[in-house]
N, C-alpha and C positions, 0 to 999 in steps of 0.2 A: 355782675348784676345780682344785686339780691333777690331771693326768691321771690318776696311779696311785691313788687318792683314787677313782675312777669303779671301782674291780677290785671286783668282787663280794666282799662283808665277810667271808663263807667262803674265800676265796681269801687275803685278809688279815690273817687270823688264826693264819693256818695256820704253825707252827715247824717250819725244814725239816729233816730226817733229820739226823744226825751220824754223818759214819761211824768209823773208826777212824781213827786218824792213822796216818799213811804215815810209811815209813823216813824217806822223806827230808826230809821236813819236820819230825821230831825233831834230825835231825840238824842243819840249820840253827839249829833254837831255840836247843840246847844246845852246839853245836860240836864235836857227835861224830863220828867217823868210821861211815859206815853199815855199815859190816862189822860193828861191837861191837856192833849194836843190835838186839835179839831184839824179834820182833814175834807176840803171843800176843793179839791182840785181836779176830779179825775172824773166827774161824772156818776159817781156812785150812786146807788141805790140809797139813801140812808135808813132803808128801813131791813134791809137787808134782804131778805130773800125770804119765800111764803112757807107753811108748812107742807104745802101738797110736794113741793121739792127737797122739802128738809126730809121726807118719809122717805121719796123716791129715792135718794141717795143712801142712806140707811139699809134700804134694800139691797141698794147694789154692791154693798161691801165685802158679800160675802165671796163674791164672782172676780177678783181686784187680779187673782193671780191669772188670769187667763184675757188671752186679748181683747180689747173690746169686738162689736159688730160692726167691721168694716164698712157695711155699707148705708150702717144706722137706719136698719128696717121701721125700728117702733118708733122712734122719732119723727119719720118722713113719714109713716100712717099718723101720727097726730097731727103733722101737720098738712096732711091732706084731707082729714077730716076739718079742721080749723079753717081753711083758705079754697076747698075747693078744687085743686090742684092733683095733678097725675104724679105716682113716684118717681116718672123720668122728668120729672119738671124742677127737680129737687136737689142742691149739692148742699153738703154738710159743710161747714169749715170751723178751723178751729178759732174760736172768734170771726164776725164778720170782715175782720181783718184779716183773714184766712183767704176767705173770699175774695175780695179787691184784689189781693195780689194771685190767686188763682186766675181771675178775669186777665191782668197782664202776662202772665206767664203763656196764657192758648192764646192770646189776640196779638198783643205787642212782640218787635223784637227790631232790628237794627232795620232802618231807613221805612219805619213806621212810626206814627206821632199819638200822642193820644192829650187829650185838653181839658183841662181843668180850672177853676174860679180863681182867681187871688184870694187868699184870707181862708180858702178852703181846705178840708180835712190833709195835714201832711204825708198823709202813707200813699193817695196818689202820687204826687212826684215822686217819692221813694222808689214805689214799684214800677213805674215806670224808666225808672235811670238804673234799676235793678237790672231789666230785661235790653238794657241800650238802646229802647228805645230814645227817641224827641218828644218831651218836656214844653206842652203850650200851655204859658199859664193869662186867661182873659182879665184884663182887669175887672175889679168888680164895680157893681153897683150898687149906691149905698150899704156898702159891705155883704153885700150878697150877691147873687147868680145872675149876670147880665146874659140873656138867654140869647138876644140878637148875636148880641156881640159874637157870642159862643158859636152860634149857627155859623155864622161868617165866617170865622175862623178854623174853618174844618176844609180838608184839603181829599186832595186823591189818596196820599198814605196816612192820613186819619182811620183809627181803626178803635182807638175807644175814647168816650165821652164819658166824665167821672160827672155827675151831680148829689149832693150831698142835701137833702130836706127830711124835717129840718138843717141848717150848716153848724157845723163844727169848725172853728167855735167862737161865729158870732154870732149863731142862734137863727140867721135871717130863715123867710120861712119862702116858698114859691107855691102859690095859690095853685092845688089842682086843677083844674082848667087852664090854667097858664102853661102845665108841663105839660097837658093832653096836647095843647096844638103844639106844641114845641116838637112834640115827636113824631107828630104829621110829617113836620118838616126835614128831619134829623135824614139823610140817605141811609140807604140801608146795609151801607159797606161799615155802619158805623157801631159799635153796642154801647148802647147808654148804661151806663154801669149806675142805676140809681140806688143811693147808699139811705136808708131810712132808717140808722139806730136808732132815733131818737119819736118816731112814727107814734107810740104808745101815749107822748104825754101830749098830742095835740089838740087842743080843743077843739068841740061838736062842732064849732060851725068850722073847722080847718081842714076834717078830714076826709079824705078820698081816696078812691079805691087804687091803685098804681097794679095789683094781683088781675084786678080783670082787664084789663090793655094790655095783657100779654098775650090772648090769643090774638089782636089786633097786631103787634108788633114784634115780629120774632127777632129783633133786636134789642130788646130790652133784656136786662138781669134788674132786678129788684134785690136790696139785700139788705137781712136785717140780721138783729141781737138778741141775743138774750143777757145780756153782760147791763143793760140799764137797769129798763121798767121790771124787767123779771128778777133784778138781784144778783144775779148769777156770773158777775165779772171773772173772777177767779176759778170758775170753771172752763172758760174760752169755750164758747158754743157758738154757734150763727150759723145763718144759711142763705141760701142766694137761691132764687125762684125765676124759669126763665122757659125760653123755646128749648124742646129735646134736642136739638142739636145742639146748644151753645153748652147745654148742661154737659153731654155727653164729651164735648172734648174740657171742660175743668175737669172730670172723674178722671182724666187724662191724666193731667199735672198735678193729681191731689195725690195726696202721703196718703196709705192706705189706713194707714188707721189713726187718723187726723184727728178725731172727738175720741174724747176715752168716755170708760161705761159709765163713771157716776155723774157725768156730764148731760150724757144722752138722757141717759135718766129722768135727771133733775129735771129738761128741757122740757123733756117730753109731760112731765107733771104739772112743770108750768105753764103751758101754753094754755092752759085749760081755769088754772085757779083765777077766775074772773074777779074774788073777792081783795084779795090783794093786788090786783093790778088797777081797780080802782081806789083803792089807800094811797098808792104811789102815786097817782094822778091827784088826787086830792092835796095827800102832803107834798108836790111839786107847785101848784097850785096854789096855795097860802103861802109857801115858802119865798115863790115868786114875788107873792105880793108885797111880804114884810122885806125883802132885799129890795125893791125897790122903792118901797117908799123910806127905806132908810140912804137911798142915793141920793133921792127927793131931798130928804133932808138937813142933807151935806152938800147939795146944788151939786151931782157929781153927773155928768152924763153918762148915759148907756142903753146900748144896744137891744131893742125890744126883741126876748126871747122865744122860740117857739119849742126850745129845748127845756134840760131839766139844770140849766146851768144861765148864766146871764155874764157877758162881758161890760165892764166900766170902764170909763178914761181917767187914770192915775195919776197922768202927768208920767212922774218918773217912775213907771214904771219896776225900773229894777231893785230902785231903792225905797219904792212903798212896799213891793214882795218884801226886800232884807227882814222891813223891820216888822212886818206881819209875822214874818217866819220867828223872830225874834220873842215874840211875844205868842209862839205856839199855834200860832194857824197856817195852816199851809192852805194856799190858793194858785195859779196857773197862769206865768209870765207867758203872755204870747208875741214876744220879738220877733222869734222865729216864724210867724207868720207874717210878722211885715208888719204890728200893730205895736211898737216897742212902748207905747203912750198906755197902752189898754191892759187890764187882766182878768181874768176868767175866775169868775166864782161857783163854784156848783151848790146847788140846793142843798139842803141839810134840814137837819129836824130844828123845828124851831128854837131849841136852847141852843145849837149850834151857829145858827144864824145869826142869832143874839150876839153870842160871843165873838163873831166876825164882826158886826155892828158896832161890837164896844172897842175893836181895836183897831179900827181902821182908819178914826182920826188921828190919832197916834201916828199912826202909821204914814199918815198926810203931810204930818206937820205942821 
């Protein structure tokens, strides 16, 4: 028997994540130059990232050869001054994908379940079939979080509950008050793992508070990014906000030095630069506007977003991405969610958008 053949069947089953494809590896395929090559797939930032982080990081350069702060002191003071929050309320991760699967790794494990949306973020089943656990996936409602349904389907080895608001990645959005009695309801053998990257671009009348229903609910994790609205992807930061107990057993499962220092850094600069995290919400905002009124104009349907990104119906799918790809825009087939007809376009600055605009009839046929 060959060695890999011995990996636990859960381990070998498992299809791994797909991310976007990178500039430069379009560029190789097609022999583009990467300057012509718009990248609308991944959820970026397109404005990049503020100066209050550009300094922090600059700061911390010079500190590179020595560990970072394990326990990410100055980070979790900012963000206790920002949210209100105790240091024990607080786990670091490296991205809040860090996160999610720290939540499986203390909660989940063999003849334990844990339940998630159809259409919703992949790195729940992932981590979930990571740990052996059981995989409930609810179907959804009009492409977003059937919350009944979800309640119902929660058993005695139900032990986490993933919800995704706004969702990844068809944008659906679940009214605060909606989630508040949902978690009235939720028993409390259960942790609601509610995943908010996308929290920063909702508009005033959508948002609500999810930080203060944590002393209400010592089953909640709340968790967020800084990989969006703060620019900060490729430094992988996030953090997850919860009861001192739930925190205290992820510091369990966490890598000790999971956020490195120019990361902490940055984070910790950004949570504060209020001037550019309203630009981001502005240019998400008009960006929104001109991709949909350019679906409008092509009679294309799509999925009303409350994200920085907006999925459409293509039809085929694989072969409107080829010839997007073809013509140097990368945007985000989502088969793999079960929506092979649809694909995901993330916000961009407006000449960017433009240029998705111009080549997407093309790309139609």
């Amino acid at each position: 028997m060959r060695l890999c053949d011995l990996s636990p069947a859960h381990i070998r089953a498992i299809s791994p994540y797909q991310p976007g494809k990178p500039i430069a590896e379009l560029a190789r395929e097609m022999g583009l130059a990467e300057s012509s090559i718009v990248k609308l797939a991944s959820n970026e930032n397109p404005l990049g990232f503020g100066d209050k982080a550009r300094a922090a990081m600059a700061a911390a350069l010079d500190d590179l050869a020595r560990y970072p702060d394990g326990n990410g002191f100055e980070l979790k003071q900012a963000l206790c001054r920002r949210y209100g929050v105790a240091m024990d309320e607080i786990v670091l991760g490296n991205g809040s994908n860090d996160v999610l699967e720290l939540a499986a790794r203390a909660f989940l494990g063999p003849q334990t379940s844990a339940i998630y949306a159809q259409h919703a973020f992949a790195v729940y089943p992932l981590a979930t079939q990571a740990v052996g656990a059981r995989g409930v996936e609810v179907p959804a409602r009009h492409f977003g979080h059937d919350l009944d349904a979800m309640l119902a389907a929660i058993t005695p080895d139900t032990r986490v509950l993933f919800i995704a608001n706004p969702n990844n990645p068809t944008g659906t959005f679940v009214p605060g008050p909606e989630l508040e009695a949902f978690l009235v309801r939720v028993p409390d053998h259960v942790l609601v793992v509610l995943d908010e990257a996308y929290t920063e671009y909702l508009g005033e009348e959508q948002r609500y508070d999810a930080i203060a229903w944590l002393a209400r609910f010592p089953n909640l994790l709340v968790c967020r990014t800084f990989s969006k609205a703060y620019g900060l992807a490729g430094l992988r930061v996030g953090y997850g906000l919860g009861h001192p107990a739930v925190i205290d057993l992820l510091n369990r499962v966490r890598q000790p030095f999971n956020v490195g220092s120019v990361a902490l850094a940055a984070a910790a600069a950004a949570l504060f630069d209020s001037d550019f995290l309203a630009r981001s919400y502005e240019v998400n905002r008009a960006g929104m506007a001109q991709l949909t009124a350019g679906f409008a104009r092509l009679g294309l349907e799509w999925i009303p977003s409350a994200g920085n990104f907006v999925t459409f119906r293509a039809g085929d799918g694989a072969g409107v991405n080829r010839r997007l790809l073809r013509q140097g825009v990368i945007v985000r087939p989502i088969a793999g969610y079960g929506m092979p007809e649809w694909l995901r376009v993330s916000i961009g600055l407006e000449a960017e958008n433009a240029r998705f605009l111009e080549a997407l009839p093309q790309a139609l046929g």
